[in-house]
N, C-alpha and C positions, 0 to 999 in steps of 0.2 A: 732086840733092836728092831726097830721100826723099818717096811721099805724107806722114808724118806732118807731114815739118816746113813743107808748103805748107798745111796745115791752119790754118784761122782758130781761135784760143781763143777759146770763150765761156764764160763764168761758168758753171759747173753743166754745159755741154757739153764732151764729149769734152777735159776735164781735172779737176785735184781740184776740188772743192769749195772748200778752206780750203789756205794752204801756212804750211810752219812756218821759220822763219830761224834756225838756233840755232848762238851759239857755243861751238866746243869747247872753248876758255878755258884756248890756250897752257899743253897739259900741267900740265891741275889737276883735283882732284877734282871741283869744282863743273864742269869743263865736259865730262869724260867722264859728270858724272850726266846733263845736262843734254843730252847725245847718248844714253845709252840709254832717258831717259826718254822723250825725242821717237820713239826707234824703237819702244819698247814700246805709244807713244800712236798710233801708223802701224798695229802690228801690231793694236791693237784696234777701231781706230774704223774701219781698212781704208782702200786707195790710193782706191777715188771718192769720201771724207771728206777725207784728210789725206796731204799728200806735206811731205816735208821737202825747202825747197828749196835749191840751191846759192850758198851767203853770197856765195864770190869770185864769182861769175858775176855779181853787182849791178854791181860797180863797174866790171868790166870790160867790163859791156855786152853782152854775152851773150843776143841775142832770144829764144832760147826761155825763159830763165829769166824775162825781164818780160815776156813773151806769157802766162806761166803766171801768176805774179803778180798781173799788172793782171790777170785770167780769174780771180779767187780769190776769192770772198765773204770772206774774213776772211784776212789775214796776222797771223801770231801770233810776236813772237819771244824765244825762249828766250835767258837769259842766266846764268851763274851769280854773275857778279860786282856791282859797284854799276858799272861803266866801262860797261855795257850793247852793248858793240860791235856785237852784230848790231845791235840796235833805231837805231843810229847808222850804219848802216851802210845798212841797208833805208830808213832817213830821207834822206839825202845822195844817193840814188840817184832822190829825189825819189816814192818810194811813201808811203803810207799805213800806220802801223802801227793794226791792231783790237786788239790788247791784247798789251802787254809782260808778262812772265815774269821775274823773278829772284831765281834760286835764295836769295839770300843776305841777302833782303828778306823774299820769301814764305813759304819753309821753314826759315830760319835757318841755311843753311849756312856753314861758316867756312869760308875758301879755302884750299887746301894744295897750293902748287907742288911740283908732283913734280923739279925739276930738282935741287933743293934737296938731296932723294937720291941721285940721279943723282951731282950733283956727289959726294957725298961715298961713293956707292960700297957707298950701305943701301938700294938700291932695292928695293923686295917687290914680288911680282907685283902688278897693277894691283886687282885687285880686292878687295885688303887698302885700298884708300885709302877704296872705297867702299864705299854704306851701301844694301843694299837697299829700306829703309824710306822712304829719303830719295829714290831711284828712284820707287819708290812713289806719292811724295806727290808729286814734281815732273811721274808719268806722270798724275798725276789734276788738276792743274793745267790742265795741258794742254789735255786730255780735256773740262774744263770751259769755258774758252776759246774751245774749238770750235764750245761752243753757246751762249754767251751772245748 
């Protein structure tokens, strides 16, 4: 075992600040926004602010993911749907959520399964589904979150 992973997490020590749960939303628009919003809100506010943390690692029980976690001043989690899965997800694992995110509440996004094209064989590159603006507004959400 590694020195890192004998390291105790403490809030504010030698881990983020704040971690973020966000789901990718089963090949849909809203949840590819709703992943690069979170990385764009990563790349701004920076890793000793905000890490995004690993959703399946709740359930499966995964210690560093809830060493990191519970070590969090704020867990934030992105969703794009109204199903909220992370936020249910990050709940059931018995954390604490500091403020829910979604997309499709907050910013008005309409959900667009991509499989839909898939199946029928019209798929466009991914980045025809989304909407920079909409990144955007979902990375400032975020961003906001962080510090309330």
């Amino acid at each position: 075992m590694g020195e890192e992973m004998k390291m105790e997490l403490k809030a504010g020590e030698n881990t983020h600040e704040n971690i973020l749960f966000v789901c990718f939303g089963g090949m849909s628009n809203t949840g590819f926004t709703a992943a690069l919003a979170a990385t764009e809100a990563v790349k701004e506010a920076g890793l000793k602010k905000v890490t995004v943390g690993c959703l399946g690692g709740l359930p499966t029980g995964v210690g560093p993911v809830f060493a990191k976690t519970k070590a969090a001043n704020r867990v934030v989690t992105v969703d794009g749907c109204p199903f909220e899965c992370a936020k249910k997800v990050v709940e059931k694992a018995g954390l604490k959520v500091s403020k829910s995110i979604v997309l499709s509440r907050d910013i008005g996004m309409v959900k667009k399964p991509l499989h839909e094209d898939i199946a029928s064989g019209t798929v466009k590159p991914l980045m025809e589904y989304l909407s920079d603006d909409e990144i955007k507004r979902a990375k400032e959400l975020i961003l906001r979150a962080l510090n309330e």
